[in-house]
C-alpha positions as CSV (number, residue, x, y, z in Angstrom):
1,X,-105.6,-46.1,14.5
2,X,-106.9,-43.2,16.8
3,X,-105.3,-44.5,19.6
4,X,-102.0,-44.9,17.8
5,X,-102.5,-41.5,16.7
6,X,-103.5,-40.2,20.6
7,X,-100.6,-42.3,22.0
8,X,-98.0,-40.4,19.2
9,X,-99.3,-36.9,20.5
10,X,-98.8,-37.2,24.0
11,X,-95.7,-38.8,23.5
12,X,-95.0,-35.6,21.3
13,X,-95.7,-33.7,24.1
14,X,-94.2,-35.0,26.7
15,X,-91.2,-34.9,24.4
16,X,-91.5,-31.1,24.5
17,X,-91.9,-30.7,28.3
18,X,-88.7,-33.1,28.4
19,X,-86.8,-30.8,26.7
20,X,-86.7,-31.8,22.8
21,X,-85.7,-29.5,20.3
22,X,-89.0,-27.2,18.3
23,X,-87.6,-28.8,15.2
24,X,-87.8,-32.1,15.8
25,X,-91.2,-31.6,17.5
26,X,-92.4,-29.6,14.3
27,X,-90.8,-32.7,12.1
28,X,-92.5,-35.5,14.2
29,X,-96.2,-33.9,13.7
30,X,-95.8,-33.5,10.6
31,X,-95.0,-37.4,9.6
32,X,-98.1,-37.5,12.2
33,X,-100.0,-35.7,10.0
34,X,-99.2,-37.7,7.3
35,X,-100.0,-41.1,8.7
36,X,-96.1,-42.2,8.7
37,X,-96.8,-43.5,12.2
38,X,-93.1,-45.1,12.2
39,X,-91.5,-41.9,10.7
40,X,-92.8,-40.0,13.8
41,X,-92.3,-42.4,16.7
42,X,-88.9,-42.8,15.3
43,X,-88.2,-38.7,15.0
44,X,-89.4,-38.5,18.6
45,X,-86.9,-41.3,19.8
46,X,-83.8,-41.3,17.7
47,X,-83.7,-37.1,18.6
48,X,-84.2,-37.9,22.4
49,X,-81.5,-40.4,22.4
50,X,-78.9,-38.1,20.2
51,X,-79.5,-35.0,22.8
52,X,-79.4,-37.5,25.5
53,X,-82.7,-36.3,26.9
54,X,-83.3,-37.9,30.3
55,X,-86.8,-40.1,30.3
56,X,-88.4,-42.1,33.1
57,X,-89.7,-45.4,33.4
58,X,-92.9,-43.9,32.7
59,X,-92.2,-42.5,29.6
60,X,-90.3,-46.0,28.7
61,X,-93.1,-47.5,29.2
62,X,-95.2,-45.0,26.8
63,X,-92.4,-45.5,24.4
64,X,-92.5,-49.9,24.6
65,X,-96.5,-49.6,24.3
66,X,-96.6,-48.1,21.2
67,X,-93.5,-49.9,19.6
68,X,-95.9,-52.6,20.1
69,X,-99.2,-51.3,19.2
70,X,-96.8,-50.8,15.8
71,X,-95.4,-54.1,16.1
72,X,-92.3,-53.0,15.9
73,X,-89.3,-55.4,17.7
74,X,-88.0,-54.5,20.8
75,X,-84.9,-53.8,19.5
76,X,-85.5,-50.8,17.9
77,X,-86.2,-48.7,20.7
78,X,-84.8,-50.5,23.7
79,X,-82.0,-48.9,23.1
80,X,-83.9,-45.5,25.0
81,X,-83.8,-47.6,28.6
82,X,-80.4,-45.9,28.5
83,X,-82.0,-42.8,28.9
84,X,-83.6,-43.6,31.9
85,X,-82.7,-41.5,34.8
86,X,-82.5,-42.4,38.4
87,X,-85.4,-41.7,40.6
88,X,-83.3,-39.5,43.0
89,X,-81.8,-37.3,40.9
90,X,-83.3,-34.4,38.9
91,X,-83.9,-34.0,35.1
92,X,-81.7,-31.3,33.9
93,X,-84.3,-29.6,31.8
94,X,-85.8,-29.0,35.2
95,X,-82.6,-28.1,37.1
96,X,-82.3,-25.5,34.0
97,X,-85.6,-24.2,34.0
98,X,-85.4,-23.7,37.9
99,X,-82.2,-22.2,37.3
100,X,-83.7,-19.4,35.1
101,X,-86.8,-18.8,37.3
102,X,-84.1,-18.4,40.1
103,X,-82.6,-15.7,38.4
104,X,-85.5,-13.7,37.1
105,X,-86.2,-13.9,40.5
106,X,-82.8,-12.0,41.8
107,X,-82.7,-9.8,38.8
């Protein structure tokens, strides 16, 4: 169970470098908290997919491993691989972070 609990934090925070709302973040610890292991995983990916937050493989990969450590069918988050950016281009929560460095930088 510690390791299911480890695996739900960092996917928590990579969540939050990726760009997902405080909210959501806030709402996935705290079913984390509480043990509802599903409740959390499923906060974490259901808000990613509805903002349309890119991912990578990586993070797919984060995401399959622990829908399996839950045994949870692949269905119910395969549905994330179409969040899966290509390799060339860059994530636009880094294009906008850039973007605002940038500018504090002119200012």
């Amino acid at each position: 169970m510690k390791t299911l609990v480890n695996a739900l934090l960092r996917l928590i925070e990579i969540a939050k470098i990726l760009g997902l709302d405080d909210r959501d973040l806030e709402n996935a610890k705290e079913f984390l908290m509480h043990n509802e292991f599903g409740l959390c995983f499923d906060t974490i990916i259901t808000q990613m997919y509805e903002y349309d937050i890119e991912i990578d493989n990586d993070f797919y990969e984060s995401i399959s491993k622990i829908g399996e450590r839950m045994n949870l069918k692949q269905e119910s988050y395969s549905f994330m691989k179409e969040l899966i950016r290509d390799e060339s281009n860059v994530p636009k929560p880094v294009k906008d972070e850039l973007a605002r460095i940038i500018a504090g930088l002119i200012e």
